[in-house]
Structures are given as structure tokens and as C-alpha cells.
C-alpha positions in Angstrom: -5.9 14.1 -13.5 -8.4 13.6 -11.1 -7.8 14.9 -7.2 -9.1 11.4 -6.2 -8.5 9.2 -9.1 -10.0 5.7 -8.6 -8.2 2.1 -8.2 -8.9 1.1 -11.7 -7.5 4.4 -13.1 -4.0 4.5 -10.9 -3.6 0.8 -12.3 -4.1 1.4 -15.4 -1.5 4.0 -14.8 0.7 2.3 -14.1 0.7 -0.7 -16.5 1.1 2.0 -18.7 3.9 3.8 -17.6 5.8 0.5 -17.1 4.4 -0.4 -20.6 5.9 2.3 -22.2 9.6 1.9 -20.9 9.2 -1.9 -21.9 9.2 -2.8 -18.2 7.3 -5.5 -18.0 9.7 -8.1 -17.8 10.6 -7.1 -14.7 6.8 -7.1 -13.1 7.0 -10.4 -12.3 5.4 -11.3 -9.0 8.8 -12.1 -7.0 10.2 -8.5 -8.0 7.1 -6.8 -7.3 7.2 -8.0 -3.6 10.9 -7.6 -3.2 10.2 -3.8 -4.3 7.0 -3.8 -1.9 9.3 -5.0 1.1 12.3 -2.4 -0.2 9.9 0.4 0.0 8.2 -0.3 3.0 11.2 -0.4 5.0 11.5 2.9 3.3 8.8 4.1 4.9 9.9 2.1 8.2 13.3 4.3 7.9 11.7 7.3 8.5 10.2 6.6 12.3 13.2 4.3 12.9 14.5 5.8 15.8 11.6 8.5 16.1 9.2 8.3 19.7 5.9 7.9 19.7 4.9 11.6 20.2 7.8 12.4 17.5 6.0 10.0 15.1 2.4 11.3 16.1 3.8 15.0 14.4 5.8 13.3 11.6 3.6 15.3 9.1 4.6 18.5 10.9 7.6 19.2 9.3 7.0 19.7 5.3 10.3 18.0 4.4 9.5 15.1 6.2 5.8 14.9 5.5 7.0 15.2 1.9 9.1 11.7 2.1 6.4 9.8 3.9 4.1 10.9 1.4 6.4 9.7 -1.4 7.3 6.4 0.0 3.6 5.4 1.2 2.9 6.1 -2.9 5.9 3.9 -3.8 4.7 1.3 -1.4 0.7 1.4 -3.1 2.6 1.7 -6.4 3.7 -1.4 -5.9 1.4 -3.3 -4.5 -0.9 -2.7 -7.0 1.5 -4.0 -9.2 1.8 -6.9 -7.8 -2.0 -7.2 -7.1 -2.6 -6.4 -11.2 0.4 -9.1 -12.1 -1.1 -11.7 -10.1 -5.2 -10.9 -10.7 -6.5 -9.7 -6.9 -8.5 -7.4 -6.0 -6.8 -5.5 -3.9 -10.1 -4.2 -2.4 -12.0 -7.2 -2.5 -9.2 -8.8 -0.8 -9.1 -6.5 1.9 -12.9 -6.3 2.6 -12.5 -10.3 2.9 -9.6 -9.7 5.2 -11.9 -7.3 7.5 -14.6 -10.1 7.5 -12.6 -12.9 8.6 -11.2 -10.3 11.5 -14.1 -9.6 12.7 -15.4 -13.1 13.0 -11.8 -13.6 14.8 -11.6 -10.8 16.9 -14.9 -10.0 17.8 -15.6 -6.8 19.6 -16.0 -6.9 23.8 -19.0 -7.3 23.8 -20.3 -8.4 20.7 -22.5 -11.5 20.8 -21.9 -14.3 18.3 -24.5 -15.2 16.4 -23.7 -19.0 16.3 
């Protein structure tokens, strides 16, 4: 395994592993996004009641570190699941996404070109 595999790769991954334990069934886009929303609030559970300078060092301790780093893996894990289930492009979508912001939300500053 690669230190940074690609998108591709990890999805591939992924359909395999679930492939292989005859999980399939289960991908379907609704339980994809209900695991997304489980796992992110995870993640949320962590910082819950954390400050802002207490979250700022969250990566300090190594036991800590160690869950955020699990649960930010569960929450990509599944949404590129559900981005593989439903046919998006995860990083198409998101380089749309940042287009349409910055149209949006221009910067101070910025002059508009219309």
C-alpha cells in the first residue's frame, strides 16, 4: 500500500472489502448517509464540550489524535461509499462546489467580471 494512495484506489478498496463480506445490500444510498451522519457526529463527540484552544491541540495527545484520525477515515469511508453507490465524483463535485462559492462569496475586494 501506497503512503498516499489515490481516490480511485481507496474506492476500489472499498467496494472490495464490502464485496467480499457480501455487503452490498446494505450500500444502498439511504444507509450510506445514515452511516455518514453516525460517524460524523462521531467525530463531533470528540470536541463536544472541548474550548477552542482545547480543540486547536486535539492532536496533542496520541490517544486522542488516534480517534480523530479513525473517525475522519470512517467519515471519508463512507462518503465515498455513497459517492461510488450513487455515481459522483466526489472531487469534481467539490471543485464545482468551490466555483459556485466563489462566484457567491467573492473576496473583499475582488472585482466581478460581469
Amino acid at each position: 500500500m501506497t503512503e498516499h494512495p489515490d481516490l480511485a484506489g481507496l474506492q476500489r478498496r472499498l467496494a472490495e472489502f464490502a464485496a467480499a463480506r457480501d455487503w452490498q445490500p446494505y450500500h444502498t444510498p439511504k444507509n450510506l448517509v445514515a452511516a455518514l451522519s453516525v460517524e460524523a457526529s462521531e467525530l463531533v463527540e470528540i470536541f463536544q464540550w472541548l474550548t477552542p484552544e482545547e480543540s486547536a491541540r486535539v492532536m496533542d495527545d496520541p490517544g486522542t489524535a488516534h480517534r480523530v484520525r479513525d473517525e475522519v477515515a470512517d467519515v471519508l469511508a463512507y462518503l465515498l461509499q455513497f459517492c461510488e453507490v450513487l455515481g459522483i465524483d466526489p472531487l469534481a463535485a467539490l471543485s464545482a462546489k468551490i466555483d459556485r462559492n466563489e462566484h457567491r462569496f467573492p473576496a473583499p475586494g475582488a472585482q466581478d467580471g460581469s
